[in-house]
Biopython code that builds the backbone (N, CA, C, O; Angstrom):
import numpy as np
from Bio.PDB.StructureBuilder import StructureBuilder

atoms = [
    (1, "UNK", "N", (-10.806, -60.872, -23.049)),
    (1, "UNK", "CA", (-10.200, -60.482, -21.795)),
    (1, "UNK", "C", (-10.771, -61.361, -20.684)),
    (1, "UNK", "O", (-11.964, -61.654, -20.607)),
    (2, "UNK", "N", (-10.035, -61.670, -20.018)),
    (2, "UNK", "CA", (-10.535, -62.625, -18.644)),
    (2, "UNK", "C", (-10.806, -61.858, -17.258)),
    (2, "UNK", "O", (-10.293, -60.822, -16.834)),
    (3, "UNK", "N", (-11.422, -62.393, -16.896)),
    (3, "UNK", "CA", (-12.444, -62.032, -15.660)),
    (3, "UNK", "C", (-11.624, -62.324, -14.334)),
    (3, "UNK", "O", (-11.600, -61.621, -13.324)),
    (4, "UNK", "N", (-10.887, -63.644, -14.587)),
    (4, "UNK", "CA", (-10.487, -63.890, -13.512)),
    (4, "UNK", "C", (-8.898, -63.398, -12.877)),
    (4, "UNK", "O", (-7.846, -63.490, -13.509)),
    (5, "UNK", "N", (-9.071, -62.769, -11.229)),
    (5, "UNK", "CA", (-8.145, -62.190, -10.793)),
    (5, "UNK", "C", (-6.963, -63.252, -10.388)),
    (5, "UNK", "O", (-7.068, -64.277, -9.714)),
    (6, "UNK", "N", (-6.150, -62.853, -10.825)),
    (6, "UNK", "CA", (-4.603, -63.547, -10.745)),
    (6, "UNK", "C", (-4.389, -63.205, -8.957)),
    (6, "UNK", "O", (-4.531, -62.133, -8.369)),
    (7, "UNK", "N", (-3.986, -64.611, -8.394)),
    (7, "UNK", "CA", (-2.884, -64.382, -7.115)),
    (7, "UNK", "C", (-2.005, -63.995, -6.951)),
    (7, "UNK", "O", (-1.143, -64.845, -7.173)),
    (8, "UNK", "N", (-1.469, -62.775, -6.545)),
    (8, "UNK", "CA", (-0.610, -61.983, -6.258)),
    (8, "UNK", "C", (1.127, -62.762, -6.556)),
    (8, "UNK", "O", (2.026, -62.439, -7.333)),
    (9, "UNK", "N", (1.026, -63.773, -5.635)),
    (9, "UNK", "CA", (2.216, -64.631, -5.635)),
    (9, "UNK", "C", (1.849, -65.736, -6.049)),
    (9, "UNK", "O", (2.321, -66.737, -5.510)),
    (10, "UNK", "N", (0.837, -65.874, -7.195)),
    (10, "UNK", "CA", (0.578, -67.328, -8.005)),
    (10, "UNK", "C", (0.559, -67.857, -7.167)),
    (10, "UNK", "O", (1.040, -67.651, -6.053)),
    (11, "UNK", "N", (-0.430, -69.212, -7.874)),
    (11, "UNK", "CA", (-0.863, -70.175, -7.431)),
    (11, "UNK", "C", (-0.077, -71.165, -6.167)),
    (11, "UNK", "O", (0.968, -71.719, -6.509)),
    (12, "UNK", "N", (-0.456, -71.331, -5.072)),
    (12, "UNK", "CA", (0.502, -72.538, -4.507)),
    (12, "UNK", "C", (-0.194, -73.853, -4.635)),
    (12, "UNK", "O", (-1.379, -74.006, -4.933)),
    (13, "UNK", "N", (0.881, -74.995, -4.314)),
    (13, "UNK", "CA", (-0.002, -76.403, -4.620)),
    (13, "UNK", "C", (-0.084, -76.242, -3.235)),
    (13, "UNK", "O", (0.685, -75.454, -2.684)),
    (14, "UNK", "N", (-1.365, -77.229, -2.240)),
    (14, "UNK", "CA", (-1.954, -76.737, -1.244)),
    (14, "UNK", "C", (-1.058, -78.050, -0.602)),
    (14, "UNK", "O", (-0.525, -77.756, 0.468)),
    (15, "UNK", "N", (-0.857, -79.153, -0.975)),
    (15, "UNK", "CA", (-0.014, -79.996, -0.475)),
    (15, "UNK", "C", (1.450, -79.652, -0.067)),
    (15, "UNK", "O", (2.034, -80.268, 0.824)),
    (16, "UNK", "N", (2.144, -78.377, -0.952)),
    (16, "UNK", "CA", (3.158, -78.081, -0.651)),
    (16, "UNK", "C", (2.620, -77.269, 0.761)),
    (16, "UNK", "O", (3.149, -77.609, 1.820)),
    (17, "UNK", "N", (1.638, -76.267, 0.782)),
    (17, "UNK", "CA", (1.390, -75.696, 2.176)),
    (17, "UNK", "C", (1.220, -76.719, 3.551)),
    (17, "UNK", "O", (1.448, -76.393, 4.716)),
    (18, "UNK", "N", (0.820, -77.854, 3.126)),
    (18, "UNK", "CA", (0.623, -78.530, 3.785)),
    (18, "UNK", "C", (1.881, -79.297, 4.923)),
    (18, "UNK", "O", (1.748, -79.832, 6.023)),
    (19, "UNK", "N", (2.859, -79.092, 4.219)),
    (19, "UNK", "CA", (4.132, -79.440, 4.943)),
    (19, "UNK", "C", (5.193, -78.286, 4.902)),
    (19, "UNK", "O", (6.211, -78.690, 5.464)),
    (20, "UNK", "N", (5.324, -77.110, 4.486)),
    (20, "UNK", "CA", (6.014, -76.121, 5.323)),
    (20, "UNK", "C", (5.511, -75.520, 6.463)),
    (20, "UNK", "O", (4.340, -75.309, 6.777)),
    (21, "UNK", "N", (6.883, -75.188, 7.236)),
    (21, "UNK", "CA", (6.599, -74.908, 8.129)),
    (21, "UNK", "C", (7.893, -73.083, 8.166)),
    (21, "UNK", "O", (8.737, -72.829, 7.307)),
    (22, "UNK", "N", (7.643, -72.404, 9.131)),
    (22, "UNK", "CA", (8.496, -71.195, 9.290)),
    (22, "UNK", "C", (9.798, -71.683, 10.261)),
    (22, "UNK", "O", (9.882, -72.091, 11.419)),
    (23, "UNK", "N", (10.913, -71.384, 9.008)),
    (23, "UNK", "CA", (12.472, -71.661, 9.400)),
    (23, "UNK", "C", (12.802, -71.076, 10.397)),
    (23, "UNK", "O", (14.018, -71.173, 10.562)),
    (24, "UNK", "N", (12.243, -70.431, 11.258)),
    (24, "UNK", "CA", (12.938, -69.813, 12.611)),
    (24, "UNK", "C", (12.548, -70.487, 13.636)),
    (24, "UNK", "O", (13.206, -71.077, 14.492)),
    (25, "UNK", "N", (10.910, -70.307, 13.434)),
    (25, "UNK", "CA", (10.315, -71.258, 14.705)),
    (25, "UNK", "C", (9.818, -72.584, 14.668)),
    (25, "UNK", "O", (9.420, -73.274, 15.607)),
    (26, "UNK", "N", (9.898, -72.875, 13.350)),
    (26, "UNK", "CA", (9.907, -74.605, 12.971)),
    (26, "UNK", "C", (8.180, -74.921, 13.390)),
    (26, "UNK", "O", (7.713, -76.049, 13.547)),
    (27, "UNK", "N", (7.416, -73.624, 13.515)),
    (27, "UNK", "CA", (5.867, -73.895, 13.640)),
    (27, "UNK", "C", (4.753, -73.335, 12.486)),
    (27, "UNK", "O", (5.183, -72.840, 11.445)),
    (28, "UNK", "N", (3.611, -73.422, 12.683)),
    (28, "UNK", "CA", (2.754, -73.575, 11.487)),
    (28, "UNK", "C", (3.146, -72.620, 10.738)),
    (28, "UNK", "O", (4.076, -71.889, 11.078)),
    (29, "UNK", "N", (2.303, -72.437, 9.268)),
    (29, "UNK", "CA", (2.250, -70.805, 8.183)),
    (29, "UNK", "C", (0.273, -70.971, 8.186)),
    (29, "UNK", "O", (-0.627, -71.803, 8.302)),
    (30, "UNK", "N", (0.533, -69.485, 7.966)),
    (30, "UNK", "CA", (-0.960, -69.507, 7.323)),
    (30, "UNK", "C", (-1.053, -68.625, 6.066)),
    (30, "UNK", "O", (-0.802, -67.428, 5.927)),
    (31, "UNK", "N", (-1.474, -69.533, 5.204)),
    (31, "UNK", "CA", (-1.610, -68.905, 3.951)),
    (31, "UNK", "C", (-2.300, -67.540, 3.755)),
    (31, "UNK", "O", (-3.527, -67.556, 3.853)),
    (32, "UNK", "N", (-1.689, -66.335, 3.486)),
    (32, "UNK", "CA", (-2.645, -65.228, 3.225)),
    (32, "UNK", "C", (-2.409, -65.110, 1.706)),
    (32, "UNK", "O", (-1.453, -64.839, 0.980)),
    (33, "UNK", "N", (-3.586, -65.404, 1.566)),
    (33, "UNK", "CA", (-4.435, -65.385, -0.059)),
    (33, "UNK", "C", (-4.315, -64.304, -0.863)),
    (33, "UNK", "O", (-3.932, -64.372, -2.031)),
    (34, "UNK", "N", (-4.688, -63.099, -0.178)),
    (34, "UNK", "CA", (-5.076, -61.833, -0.374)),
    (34, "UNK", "C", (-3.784, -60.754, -0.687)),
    (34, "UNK", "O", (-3.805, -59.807, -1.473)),
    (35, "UNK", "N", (-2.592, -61.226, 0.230)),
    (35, "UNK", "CA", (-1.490, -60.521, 0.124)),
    (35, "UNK", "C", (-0.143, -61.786, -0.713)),
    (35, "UNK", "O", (1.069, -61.573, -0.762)),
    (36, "UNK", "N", (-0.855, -62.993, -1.249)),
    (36, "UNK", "CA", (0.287, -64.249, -2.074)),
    (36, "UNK", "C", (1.680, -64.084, -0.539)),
    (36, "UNK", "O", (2.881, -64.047, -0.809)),
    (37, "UNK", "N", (1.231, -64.022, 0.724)),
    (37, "UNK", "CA", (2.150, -64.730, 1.654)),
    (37, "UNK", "C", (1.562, -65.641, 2.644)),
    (37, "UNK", "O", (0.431, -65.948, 3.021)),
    (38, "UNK", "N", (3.090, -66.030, 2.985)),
    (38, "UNK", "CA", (3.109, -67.616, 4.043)),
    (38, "UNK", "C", (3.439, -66.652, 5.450)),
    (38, "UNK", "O", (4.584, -66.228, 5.609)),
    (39, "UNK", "N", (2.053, -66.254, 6.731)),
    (39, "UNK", "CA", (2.457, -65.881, 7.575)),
    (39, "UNK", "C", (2.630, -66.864, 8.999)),
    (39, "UNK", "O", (1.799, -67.665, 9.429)),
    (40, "UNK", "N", (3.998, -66.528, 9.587)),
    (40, "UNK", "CA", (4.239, -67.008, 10.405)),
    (40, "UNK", "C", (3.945, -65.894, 11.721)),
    (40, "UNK", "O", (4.573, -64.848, 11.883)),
    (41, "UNK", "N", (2.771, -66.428, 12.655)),
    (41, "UNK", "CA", (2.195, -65.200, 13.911)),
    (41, "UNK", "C", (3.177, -66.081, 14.470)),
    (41, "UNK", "O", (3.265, -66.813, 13.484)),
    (42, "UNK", "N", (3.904, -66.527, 15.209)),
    (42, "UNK", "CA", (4.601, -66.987, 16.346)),
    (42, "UNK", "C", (6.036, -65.966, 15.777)),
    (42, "UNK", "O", (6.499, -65.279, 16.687)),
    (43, "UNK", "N", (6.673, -65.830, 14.553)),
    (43, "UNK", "CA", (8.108, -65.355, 14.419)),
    (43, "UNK", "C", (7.384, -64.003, 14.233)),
    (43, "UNK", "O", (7.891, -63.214, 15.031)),
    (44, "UNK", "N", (6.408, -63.404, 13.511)),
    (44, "UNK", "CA", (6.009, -61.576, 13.672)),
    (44, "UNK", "C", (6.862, -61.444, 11.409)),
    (44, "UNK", "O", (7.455, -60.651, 10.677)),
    (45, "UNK", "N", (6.159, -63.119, 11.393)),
    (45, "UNK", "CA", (7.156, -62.719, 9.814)),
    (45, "UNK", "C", (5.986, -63.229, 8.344)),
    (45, "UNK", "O", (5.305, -64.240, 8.169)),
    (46, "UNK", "N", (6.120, -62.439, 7.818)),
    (46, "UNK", "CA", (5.434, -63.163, 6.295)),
    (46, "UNK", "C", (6.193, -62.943, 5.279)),
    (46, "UNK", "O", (6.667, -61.907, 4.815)),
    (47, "UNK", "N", (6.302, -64.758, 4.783)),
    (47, "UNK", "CA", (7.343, -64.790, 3.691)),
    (47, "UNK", "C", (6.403, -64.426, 2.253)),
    (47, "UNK", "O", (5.185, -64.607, 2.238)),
    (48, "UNK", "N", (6.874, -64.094, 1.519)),
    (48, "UNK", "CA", (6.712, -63.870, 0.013)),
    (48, "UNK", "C", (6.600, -65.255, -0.741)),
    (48, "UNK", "O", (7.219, -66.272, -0.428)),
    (49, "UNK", "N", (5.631, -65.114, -1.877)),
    (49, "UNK", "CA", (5.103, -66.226, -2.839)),
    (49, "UNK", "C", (5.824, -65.413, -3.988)),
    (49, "UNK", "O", (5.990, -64.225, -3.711)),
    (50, "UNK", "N", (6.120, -65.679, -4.785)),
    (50, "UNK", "CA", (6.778, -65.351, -6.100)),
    (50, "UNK", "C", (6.769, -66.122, -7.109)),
    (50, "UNK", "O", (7.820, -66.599, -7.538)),
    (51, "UNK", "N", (5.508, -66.394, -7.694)),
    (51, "UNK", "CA", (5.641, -67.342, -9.058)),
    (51, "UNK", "C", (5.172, -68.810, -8.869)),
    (51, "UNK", "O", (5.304, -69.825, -9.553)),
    (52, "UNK", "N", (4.358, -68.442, -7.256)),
    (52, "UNK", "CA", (4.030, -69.901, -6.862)),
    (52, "UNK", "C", (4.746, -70.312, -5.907)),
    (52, "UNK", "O", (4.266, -71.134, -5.126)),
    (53, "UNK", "N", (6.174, -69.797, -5.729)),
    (53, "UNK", "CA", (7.469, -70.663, -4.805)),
    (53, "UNK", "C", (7.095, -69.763, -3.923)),
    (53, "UNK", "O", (6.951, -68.595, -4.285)),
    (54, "UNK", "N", (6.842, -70.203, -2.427)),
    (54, "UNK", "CA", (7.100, -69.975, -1.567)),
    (54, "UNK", "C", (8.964, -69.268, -0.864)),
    (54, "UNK", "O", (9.812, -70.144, -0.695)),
    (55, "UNK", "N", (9.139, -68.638, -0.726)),
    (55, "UNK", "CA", (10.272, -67.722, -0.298)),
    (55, "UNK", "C", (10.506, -67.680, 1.120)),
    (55, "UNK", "O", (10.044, -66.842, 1.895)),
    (56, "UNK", "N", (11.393, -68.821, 1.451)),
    (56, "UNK", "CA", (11.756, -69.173, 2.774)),
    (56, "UNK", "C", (12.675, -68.780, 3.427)),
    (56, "UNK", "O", (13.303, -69.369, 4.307)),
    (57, "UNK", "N", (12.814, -67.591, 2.956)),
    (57, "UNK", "CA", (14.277, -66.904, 3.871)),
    (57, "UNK", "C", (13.722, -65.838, 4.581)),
    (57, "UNK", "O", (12.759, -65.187, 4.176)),
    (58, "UNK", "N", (14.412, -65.614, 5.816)),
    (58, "UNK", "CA", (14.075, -64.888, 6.957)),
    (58, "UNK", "C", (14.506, -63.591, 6.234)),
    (58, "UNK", "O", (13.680, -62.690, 6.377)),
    (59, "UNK", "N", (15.141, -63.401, 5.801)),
    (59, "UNK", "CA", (15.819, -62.267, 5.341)),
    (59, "UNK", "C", (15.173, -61.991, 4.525)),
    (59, "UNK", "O", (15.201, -60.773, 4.349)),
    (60, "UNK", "N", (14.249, -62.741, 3.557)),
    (60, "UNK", "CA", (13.246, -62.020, 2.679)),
    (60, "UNK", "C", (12.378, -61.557, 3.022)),
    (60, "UNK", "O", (11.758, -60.619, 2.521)),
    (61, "UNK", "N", (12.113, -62.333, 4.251)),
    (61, "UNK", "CA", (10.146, -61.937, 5.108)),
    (61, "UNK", "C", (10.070, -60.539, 5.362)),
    (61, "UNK", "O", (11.052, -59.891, 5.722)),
    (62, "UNK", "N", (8.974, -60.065, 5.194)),
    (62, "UNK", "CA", (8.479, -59.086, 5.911)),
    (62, "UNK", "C", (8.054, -59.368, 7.587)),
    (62, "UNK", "O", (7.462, -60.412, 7.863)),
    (63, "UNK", "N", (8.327, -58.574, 8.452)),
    (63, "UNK", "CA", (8.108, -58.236, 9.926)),
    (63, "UNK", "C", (6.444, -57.556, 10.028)),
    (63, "UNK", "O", (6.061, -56.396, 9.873)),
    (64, "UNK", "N", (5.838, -58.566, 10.289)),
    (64, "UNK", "CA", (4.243, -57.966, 10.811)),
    (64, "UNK", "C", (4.508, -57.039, 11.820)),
    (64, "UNK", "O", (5.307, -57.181, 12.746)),
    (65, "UNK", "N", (3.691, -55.950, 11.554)),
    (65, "UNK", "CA", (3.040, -54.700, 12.378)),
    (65, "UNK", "C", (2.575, -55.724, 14.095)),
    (65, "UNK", "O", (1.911, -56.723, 14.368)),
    (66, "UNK", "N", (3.305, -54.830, 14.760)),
    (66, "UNK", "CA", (2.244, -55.399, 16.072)),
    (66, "UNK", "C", (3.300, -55.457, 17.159)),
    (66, "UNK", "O", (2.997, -55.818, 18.296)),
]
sb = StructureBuilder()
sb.init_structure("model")
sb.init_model(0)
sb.init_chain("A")
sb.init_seg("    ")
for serial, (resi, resn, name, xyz) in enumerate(atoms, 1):
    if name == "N":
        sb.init_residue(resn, " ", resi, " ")
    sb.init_atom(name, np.array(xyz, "f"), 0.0, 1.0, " ", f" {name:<3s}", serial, name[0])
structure = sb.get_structure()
C-alpha cells in the first residue's frame, strides 16, 4: 500500500500553469494544491482540475465565498 497522497485533481505540468490565465478576466490563476483548483481572486472563480486538465469554463468554476 502506498503512503503517498494523490492530488485531488491530479497532477498539473507546472509549465502548463505557467501560461494560463482566467477566461473572463484574462489575469493570473493561483494554483490551490489542497482543493486540485486554478483560482482566479480578480473573477471570485475557481476552476476545477480533473485528471490533471485544468477546466476552463466559467460555467464549470465554482464562485468563491466573499
Amino acid at each position: 500500500m502506498s503512503d503517498t497522497k494523490q492530488q485531488p485533481g491530479g497532477a498539473v505540468d507546472p509549465r502548463l500553469l505557467e501560461i494560463l490565465v482566467c477566461p473572463v478576466t484574462k489575469g493570473p490563476l493561483r494554483y490551490d494544491r489542497e482543493k486540485g483548483e486554478l483560482v482566479s481572486d480578480r473573477a471570485g472563480l475557481a476552476y476545477p482540475i480533473r485528471d490533471g486538465i485544468p477546466i476552463m469554463l466559467p460555467d464549470e468554476a465554482r464562485k468563491l465565498a466573499g
